[in-house]
C-alpha positions in Angstrom: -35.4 -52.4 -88.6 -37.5 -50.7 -86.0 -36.7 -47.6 -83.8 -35.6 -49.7 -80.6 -33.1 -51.8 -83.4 -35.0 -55.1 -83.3 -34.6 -56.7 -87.2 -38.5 -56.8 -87.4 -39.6 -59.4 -90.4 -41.2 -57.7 -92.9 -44.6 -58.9 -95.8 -44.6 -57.4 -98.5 -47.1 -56.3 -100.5 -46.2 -56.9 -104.7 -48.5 -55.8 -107.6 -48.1 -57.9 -110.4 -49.4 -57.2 -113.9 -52.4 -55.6 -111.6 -52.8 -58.1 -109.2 -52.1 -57.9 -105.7 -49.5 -60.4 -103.9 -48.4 -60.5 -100.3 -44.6 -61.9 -100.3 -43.5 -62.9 -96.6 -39.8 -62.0 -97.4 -38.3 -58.6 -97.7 -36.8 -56.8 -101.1 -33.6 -56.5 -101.5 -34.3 -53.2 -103.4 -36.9 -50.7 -104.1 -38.8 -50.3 -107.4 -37.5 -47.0 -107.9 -34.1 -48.4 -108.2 -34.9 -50.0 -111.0 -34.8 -49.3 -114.5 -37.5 -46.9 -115.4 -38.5 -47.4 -111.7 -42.1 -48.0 -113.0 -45.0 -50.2 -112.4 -43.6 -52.9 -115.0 -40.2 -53.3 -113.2 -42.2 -53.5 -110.3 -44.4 -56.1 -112.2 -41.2 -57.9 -113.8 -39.2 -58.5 -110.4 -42.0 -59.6 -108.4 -42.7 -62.1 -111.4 -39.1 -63.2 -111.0 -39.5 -63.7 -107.5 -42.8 -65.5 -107.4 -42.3 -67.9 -110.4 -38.2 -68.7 -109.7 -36.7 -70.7 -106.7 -34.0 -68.2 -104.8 -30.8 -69.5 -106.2 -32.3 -68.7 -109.4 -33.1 -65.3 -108.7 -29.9 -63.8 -108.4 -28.2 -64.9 -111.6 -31.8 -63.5 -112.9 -31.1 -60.3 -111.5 -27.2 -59.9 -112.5 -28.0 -61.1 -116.5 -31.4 -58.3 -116.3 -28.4 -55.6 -114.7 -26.1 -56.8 -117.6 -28.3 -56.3 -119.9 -29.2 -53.2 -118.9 -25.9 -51.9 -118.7 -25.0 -53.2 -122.2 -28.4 -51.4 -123.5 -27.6 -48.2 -121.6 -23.7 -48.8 -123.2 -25.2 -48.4 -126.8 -27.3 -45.5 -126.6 -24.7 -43.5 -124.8 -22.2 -44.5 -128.1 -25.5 -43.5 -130.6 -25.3 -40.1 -128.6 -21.8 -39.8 -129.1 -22.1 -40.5 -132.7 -25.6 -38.1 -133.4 -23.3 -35.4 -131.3 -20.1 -35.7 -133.9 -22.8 -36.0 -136.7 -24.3 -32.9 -135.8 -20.9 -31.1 -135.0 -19.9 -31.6 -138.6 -23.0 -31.0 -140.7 -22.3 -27.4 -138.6 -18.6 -27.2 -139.3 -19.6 -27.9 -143.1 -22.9 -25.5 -142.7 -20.6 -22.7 -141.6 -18.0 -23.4 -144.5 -20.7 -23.4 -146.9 -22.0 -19.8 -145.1 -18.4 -18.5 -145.0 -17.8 -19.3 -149.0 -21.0 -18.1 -149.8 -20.4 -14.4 -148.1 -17.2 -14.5 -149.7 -19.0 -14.8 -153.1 -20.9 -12.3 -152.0 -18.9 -10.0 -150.6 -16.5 -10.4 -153.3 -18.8 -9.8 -156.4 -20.5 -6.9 -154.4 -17.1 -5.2 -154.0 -16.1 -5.8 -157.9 -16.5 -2.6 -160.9 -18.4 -5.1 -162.7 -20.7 -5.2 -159.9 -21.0 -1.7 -159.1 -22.3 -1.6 -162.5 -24.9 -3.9 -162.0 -26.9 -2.6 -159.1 -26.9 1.0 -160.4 -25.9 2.7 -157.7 -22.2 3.3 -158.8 -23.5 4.8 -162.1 -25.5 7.3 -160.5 -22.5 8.1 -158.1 -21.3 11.9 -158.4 -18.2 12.8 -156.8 -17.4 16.3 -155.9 -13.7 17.6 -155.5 -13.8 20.8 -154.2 -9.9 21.4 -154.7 -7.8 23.7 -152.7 -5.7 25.7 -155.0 -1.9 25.0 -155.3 -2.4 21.4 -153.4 -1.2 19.4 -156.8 -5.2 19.8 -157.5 -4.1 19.5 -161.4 -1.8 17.1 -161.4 -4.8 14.6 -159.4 -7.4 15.8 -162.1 -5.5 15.1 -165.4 -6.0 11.4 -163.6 -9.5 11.5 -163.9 -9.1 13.3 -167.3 -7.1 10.1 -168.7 -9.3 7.6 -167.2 -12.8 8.9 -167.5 -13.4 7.1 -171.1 -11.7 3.6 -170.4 -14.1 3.9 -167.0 -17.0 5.2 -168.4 -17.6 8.2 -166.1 -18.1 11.7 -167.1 -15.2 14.8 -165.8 -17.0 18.1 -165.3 -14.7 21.4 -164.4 -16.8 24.2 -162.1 -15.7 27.2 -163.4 -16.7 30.3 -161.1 -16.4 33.8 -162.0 -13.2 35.3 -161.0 -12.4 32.0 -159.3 -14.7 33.1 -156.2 -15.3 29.8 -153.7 -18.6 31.2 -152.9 -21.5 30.7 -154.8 -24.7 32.9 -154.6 -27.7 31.2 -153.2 -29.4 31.2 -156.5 -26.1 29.4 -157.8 -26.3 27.4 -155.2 -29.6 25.8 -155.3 -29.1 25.6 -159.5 -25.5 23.8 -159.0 -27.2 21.5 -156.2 -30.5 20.4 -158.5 -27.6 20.1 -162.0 -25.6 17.6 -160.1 -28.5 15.8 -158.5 -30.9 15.8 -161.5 -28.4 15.7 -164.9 -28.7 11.3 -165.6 -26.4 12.6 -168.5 -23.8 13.2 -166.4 -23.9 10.4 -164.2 -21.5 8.9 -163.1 -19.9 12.3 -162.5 -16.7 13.7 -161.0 -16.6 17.7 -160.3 -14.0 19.5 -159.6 -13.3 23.1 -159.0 -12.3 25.7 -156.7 -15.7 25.9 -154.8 -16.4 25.9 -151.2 -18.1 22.7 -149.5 -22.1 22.9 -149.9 -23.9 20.6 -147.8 -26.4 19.6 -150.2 -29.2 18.1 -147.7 -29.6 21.8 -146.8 -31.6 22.0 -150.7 -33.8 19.5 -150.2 -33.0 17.0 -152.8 -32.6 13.5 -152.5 -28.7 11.7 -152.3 -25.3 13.4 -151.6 -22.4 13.3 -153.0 -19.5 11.9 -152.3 -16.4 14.8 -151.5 -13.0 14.2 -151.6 -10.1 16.7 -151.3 -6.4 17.3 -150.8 -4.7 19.7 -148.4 -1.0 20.7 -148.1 1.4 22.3 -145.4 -0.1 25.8 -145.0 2.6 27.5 -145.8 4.2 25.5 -148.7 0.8 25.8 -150.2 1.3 29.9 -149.4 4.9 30.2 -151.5 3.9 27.7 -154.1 1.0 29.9 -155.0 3.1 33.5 -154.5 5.8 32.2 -157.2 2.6 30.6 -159.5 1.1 34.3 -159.7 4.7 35.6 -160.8 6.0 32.8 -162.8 2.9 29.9 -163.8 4.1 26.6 -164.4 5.1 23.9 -166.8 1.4 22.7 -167.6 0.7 26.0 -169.6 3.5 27.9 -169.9 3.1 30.4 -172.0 0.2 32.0 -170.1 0.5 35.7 -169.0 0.2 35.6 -164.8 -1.4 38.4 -163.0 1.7 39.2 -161.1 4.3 38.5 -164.1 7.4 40.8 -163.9 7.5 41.0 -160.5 10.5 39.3 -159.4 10.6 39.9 -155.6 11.0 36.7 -153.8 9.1 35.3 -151.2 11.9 35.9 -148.9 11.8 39.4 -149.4 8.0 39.8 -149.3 7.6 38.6 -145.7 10.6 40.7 -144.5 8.7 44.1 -146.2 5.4 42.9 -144.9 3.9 42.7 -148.5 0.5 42.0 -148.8 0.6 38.8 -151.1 2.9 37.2 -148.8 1.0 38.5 -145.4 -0.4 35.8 -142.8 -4.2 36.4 -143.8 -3.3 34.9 -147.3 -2.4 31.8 -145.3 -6.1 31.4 -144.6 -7.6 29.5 -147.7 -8.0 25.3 -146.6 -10.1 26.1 -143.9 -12.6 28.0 -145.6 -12.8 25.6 -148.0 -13.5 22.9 -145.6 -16.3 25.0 -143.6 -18.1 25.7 -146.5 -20.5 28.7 -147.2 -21.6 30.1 -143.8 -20.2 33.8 -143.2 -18.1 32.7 -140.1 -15.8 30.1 -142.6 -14.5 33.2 -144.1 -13.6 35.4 -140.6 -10.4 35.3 -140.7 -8.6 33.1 -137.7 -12.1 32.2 -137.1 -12.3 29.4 -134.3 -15.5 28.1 -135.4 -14.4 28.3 -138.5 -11.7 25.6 -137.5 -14.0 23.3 -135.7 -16.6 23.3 -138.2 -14.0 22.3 -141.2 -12.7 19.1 -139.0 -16.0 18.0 -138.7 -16.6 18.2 -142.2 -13.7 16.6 -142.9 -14.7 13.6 -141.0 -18.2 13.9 -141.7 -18.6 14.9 -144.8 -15.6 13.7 -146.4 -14.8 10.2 -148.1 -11.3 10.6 -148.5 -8.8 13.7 -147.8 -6.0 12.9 -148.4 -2.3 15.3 -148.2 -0.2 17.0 -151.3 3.4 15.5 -149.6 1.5 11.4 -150.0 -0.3 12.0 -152.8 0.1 8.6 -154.3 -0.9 6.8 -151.1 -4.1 9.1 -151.7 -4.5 8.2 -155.4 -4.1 3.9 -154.3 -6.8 4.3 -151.5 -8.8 5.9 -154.0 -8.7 3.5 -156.4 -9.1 0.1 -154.0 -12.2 2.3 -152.8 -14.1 3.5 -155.7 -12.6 1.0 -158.6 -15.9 2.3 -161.0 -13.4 5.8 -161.1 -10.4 4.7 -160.7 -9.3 1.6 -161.8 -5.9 2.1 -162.6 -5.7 5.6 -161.5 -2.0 4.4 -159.6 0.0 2.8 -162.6 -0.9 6.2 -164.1 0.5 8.1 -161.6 3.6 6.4 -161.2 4.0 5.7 -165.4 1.9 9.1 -166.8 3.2 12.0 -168.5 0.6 14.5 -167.6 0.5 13.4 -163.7 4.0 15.3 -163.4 4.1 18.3 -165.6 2.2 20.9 -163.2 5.1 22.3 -161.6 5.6 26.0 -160.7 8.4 27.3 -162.1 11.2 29.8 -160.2 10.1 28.2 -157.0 12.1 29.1 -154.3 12.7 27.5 -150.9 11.5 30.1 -148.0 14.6 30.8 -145.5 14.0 29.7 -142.0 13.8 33.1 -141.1 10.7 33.2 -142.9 9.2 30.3 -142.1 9.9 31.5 -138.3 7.9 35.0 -138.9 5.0 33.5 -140.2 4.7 31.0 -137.7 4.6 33.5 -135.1 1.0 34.4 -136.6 -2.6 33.3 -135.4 -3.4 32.6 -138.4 -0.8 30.0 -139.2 -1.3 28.0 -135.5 -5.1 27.5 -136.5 -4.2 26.3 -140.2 -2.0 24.5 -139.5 -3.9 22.9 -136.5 -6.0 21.9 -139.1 -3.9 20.7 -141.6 -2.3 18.6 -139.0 -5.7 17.1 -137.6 -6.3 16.5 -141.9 -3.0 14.3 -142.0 -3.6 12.6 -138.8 -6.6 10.9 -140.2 -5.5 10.1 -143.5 -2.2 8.5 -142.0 -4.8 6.7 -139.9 -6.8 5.8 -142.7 -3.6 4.6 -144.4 -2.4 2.5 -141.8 -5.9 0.5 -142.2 -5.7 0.3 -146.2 -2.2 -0.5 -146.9 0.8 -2.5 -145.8 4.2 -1.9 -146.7 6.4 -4.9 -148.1 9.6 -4.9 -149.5 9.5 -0.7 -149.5 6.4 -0.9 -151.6 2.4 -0.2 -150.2 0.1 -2.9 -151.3 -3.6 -2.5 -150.5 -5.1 -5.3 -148.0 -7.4 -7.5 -149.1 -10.9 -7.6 -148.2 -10.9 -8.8 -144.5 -14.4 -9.3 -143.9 -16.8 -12.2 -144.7 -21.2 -12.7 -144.3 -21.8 -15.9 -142.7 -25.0 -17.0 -141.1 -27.2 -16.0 -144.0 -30.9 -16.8 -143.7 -33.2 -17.9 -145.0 -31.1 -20.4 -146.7 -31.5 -19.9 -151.0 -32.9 -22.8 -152.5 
């Protein structure tokens, strides 16, 4: 068609096989259009229309389009099928990968295990306990399991009961729980201040744990203890036997061993050995014992849930305490430290002492202390039927290269 719209006719010029052919009649399509739009589609339609009369071109030309489409038909299915081949050797890949990390995960998780790599059997585990925060109810535990579980219980036993060591006592107590294979795997206990032992330069920590208690429940249980004992040895001679005052009484004469300053003990323990942990109502003091206690700390748990502490303990660190829980619930000796003549404190007591400093940053920090293990709690256990039951493990490895053979 040219510019001024005159149908112009039209020779064209056809390469066949390599040889050049002028055709006088036009093409009813271009060799791109057709199927591979190369030189031998080129080649094969100008054969057609050389070598065929016209009325059999056209059928020529719809049975090549046919089968083209019908060609062009079965790939596309053999794509389809490849593509839902593929899709399940990855479905079944991934299953494989998901079992496998189960395996994994599972066996890794298991005593037996823990056994196996070593690292559990060098484990030392430090319990730095707060007195009068059921610290000797928890440790007959690890006294009654520490044969059927094969670890070793070691009691720190201070001079005069002081939480702080000397540095020379210090460094020795660091390189004895570090260095001592014998003793491994260990749990200490003892009334001992926190000692951050990468300050001594020795290789691996420990693991801490601890319990804490309402400051001042802690106070009066320890006031009647001093006066009375308890049920675990009772015939022992106290340092404050014969004095029969009450608690009550105490606060309302302003007696010393009832005074807010003896409220300051948790905190001290948690801050460790540094002067400032042991200035009483010490603000640093309080900040540096919450970060150890979510630092520092594996698990802390609180006197009034001390079973929920004992189950996380166990699902955690099965090497210790594999049926630390059923012991608990069913043992004799988990239940006889009770302080006897224990009296309730009057609310006009409790009202007194919470007027003090001293109490508010305690008990700050006994309530940060049960915040996070009611937070740890609510990601260990479930309730069901009115019991706790500790989840299951909720994580798998998948993905794992390179592939074992």
């Amino acid at each position: 068609m040219s510019h001024d719209g005159v149908k112009q006719q039209t020779s064209t010029s056809i390469v066949i096989c390599g040889n050049p052919f002028r055709a006088p009649w036009s093409l009813a399509f271009s060799r791109a259009s057709l199927p591979g739009g190369d030189a031998c589609g080129g080649c094969l339609m100008g054969l057609f229309r050389v070598m065929m009369p016209p009325k059999f071109q056209l059928l020529a030309l719809l049975t090549f389009g046919v089968t083209m489409l019908f060609i062009e038909n079965q790939i596309q299915r053999l794509d389809e099928s490849r593509a839902k081949l593929e899709r399940a050797m990855a479905r079944h890949e991934l299953v494989a990968e998901q079992r496998h990390g189960e395996d994994a995960a599972r066996d890794l998780s298991s005593p037996s295990a823990e056994g196996r790599d070593g690292h559990a059997d060098d484990m030392v585990i430090i319990y730095n306990r707060v007195p009068k925060t059921a610290s000797t109810s928890f440790t007959n535990i690890a006294y009654d399991l520490c044969a059927k579980n094969r670890f070793h219980v070691l009691h720190i036993n201070t001079t005069k009961n002081n939480p702080v060591m000397s540095l020379q006592d210090q460094m020795r107590f660091v390189r004895n729980v570090t260095s001592w294979r014998e003793m491994k795997p260990g749990f200490y206990h003892g009334h001992v201040a926190y000692l951050d032992f990468s300050k001594y330069g020795v290789k691996g920590k420990p693991l801490y744990i601890n319990v804490v208690r309402d400051p001042i429940e802690r106070l009066v249980s320890y006031y009647y203890f001093l006066r009375f004992g308890d049920d675990y040895r009772p015939g022992l001679r106290r340092r404050k036997q014969g004095d029969k005052k009450t608690f009550d009484e105490c606060v309302a004469s302003s007696g010393s061993d009832c005074a807010p300053e003896k409220l300051w003990l948790q905190i001290p323990f948690f801050c460790g050995h540094h002067s400032e942990c042991w200035n009483v109502g010490s603000q640093w003091a309080l900040e540096q014992a919450k970060y150890n206690l979510v630092n520092e700390y594996l698990l802390v748990g609180v006197t009034e849930e001390l079973e929920d502490f004992i189950m996380i303990l166990e699902a955690t660190l099965p090497r210790f305490f594999k049926g630390a829980t059923e012991l608990y619930k069913t043992g004799k000796k988990s239940h006889l430290r009770k302080t006897t003549e224990k009296k309730p404190p009057t609310k006009e007591t409790i009202n007194k002492l919470q007027q003090s400093k001293i109490w508010k940053i305690e008990n700050e920090f006994y309530e940060f202390a049960l915040e996070q293990f009611q937070f740890v709690r609510a990601h260990a256990v479930r309730e069901k039927d009115g019991e706790l039951l500790v989840l299951a493990q909720s994580f798998f490895y998948e993905k794992i290269y390179p592939k074992a053979t």
